[in-house]
One Martini backbone bead per residue (centre of mass of N, CA, C, O) as a GRO file, in nm:
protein
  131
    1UNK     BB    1   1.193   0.737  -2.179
    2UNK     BB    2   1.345   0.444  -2.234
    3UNK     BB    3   1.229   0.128  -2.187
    4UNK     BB    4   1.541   0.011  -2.243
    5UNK     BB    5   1.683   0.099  -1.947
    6UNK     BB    6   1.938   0.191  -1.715
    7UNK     BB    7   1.968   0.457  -1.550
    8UNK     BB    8   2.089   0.682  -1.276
    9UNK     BB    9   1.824   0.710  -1.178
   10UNK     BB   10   1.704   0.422  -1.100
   11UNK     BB   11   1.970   0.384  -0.864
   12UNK     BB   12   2.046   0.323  -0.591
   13UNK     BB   13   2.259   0.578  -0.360
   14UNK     BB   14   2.142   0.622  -0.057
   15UNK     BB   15   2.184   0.532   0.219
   16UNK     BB   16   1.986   0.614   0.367
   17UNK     BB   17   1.775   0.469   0.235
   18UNK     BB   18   1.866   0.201   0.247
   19UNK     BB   19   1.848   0.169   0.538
   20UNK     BB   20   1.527   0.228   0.548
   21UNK     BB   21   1.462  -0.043   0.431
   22UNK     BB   22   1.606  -0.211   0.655
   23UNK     BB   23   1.449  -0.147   0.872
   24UNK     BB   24   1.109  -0.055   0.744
   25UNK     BB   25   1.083  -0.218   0.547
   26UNK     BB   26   0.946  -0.441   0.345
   27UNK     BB   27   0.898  -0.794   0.268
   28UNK     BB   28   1.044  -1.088   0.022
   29UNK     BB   29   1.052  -1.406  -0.097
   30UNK     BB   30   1.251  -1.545  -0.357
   31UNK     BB   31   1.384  -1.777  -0.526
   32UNK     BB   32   1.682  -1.579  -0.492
   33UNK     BB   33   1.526  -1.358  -0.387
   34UNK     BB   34   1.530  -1.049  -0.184
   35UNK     BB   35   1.245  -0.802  -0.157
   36UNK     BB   36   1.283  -0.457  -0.060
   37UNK     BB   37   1.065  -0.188   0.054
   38UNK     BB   38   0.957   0.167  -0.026
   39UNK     BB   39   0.780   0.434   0.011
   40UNK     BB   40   0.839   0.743  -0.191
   41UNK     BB   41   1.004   1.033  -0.271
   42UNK     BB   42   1.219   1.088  -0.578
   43UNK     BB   43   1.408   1.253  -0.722
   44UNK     BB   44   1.319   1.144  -0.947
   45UNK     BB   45   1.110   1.049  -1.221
   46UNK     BB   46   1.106   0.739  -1.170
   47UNK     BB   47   0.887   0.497  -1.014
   48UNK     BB   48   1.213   0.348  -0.942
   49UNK     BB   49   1.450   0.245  -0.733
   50UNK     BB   50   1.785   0.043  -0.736
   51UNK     BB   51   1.925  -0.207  -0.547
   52UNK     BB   52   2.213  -0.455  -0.621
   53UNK     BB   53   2.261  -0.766  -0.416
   54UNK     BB   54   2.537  -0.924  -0.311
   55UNK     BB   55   2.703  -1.157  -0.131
   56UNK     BB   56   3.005  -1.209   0.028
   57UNK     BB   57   2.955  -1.491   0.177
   58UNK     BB   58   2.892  -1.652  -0.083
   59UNK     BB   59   3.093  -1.453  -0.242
   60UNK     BB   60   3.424  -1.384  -0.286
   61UNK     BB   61   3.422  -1.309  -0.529
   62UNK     BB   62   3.376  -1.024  -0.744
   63UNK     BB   63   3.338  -1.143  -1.012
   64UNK     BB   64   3.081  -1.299  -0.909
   65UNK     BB   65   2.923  -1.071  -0.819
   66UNK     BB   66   2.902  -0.894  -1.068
   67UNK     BB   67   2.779  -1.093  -1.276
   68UNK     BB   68   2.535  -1.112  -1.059
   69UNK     BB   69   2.459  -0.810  -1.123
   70UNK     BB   70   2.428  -0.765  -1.457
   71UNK     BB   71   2.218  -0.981  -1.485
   72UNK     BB   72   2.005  -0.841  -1.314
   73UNK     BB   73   2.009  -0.554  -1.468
   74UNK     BB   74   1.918  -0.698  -1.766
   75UNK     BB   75   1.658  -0.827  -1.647
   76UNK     BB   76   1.548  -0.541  -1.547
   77UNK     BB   77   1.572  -0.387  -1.812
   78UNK     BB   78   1.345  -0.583  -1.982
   79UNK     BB   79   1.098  -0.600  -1.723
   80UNK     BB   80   1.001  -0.300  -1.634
   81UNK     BB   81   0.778  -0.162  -1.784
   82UNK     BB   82   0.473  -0.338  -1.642
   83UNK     BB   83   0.583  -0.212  -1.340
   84UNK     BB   84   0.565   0.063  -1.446
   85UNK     BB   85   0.268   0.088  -1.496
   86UNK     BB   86   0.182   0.062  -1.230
   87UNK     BB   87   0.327   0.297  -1.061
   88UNK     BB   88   0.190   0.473  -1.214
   89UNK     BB   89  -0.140   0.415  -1.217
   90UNK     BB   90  -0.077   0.485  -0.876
   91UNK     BB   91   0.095   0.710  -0.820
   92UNK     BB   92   0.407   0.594  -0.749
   93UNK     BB   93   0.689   0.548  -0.535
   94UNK     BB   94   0.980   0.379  -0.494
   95UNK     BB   95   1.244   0.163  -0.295
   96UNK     BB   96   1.450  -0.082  -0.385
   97UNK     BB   97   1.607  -0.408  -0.275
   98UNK     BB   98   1.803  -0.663  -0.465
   99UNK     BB   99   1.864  -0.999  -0.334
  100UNK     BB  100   2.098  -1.235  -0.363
  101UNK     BB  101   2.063  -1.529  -0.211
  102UNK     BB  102   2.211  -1.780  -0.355
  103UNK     BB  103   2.478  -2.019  -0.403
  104UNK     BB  104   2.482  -1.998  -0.715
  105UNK     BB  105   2.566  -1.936  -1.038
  106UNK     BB  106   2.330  -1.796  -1.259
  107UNK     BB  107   2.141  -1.827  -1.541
  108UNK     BB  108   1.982  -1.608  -1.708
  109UNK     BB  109   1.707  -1.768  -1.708
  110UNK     BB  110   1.658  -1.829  -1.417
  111UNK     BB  111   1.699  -1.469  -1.378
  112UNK     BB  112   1.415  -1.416  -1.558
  113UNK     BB  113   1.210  -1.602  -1.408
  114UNK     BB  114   1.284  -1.509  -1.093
  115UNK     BB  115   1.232  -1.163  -1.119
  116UNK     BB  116   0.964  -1.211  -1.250
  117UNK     BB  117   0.835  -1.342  -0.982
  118UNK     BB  118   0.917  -1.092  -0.786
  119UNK     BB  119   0.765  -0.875  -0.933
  120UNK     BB  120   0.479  -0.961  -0.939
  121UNK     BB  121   0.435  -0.999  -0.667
  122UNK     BB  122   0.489  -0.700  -0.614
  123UNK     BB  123   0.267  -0.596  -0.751
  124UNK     BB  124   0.037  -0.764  -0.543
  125UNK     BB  125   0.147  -0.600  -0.255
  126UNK     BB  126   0.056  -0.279  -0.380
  127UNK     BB  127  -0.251  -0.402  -0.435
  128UNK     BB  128  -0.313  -0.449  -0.123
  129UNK     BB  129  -0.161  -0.192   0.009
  130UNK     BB  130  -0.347   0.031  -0.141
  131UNK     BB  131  -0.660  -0.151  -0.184
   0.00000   0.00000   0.00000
């Protein structure tokens, strides 16, 4: 698998899980991010499968949810790699939900910034709960 890409594999599109996040998975706020996560056995390969929500209510227009969905998800295939080598270490699978939260439309830099500490965040978070 290529360390910079994001495959069909790796995105949640399972109802059941979904629900399943929301209802008992773990969660933490990262402002502008809130990330909701359980350990799971995943029908993939990859160490984590994710799921990017931008909410309705925030944004009216679907071109606007769009575009941070596709910011999200650029920035999330380029800095997965780090993340992906911890879960793999720990020999665990997750499936992730990854809600943005803010209310104005984040350019690419800002989105980059507070991503990787969301990611790091949750490193952190399966390194106290497995530790």
């Amino acid at each position: 698998m290529s360390s910079h890409t994001f495959s069909k594999s790796e995105r949640l599109a399972s109802r059941k899980t979904i629900e399943k996040i929301i209802a008992e998975g773990n969660s933490f706020s990262q402002y502008p991010f809130r990330l909701s996560w359980i350990k799971t056995e995943l029908t993939s390969a990859s160490p984590a499968q994710v799921a990017m929500v931008v909410s309705k209510r925030n944004f009216k227009r679907a071109v606007d949810r769009n575009r941070i969905k596709r910011l999200m998800r650029e920035v999330y295939r380029r800095n997965k790699s780090g993340f992906y080598q911890t879960l793999t270490n720990k020999n665990m699978q997750c499936a992730l939900l990854l809600m943005y939260t803010g209310k104005v439309i984040p350019d690419i830099a800002e989105v980059e910034k507070k991503l990787n500490l969301t990611l790091q965040r949750f490193e952190e978070a399966i390194g106290r709960s497995s530790g």
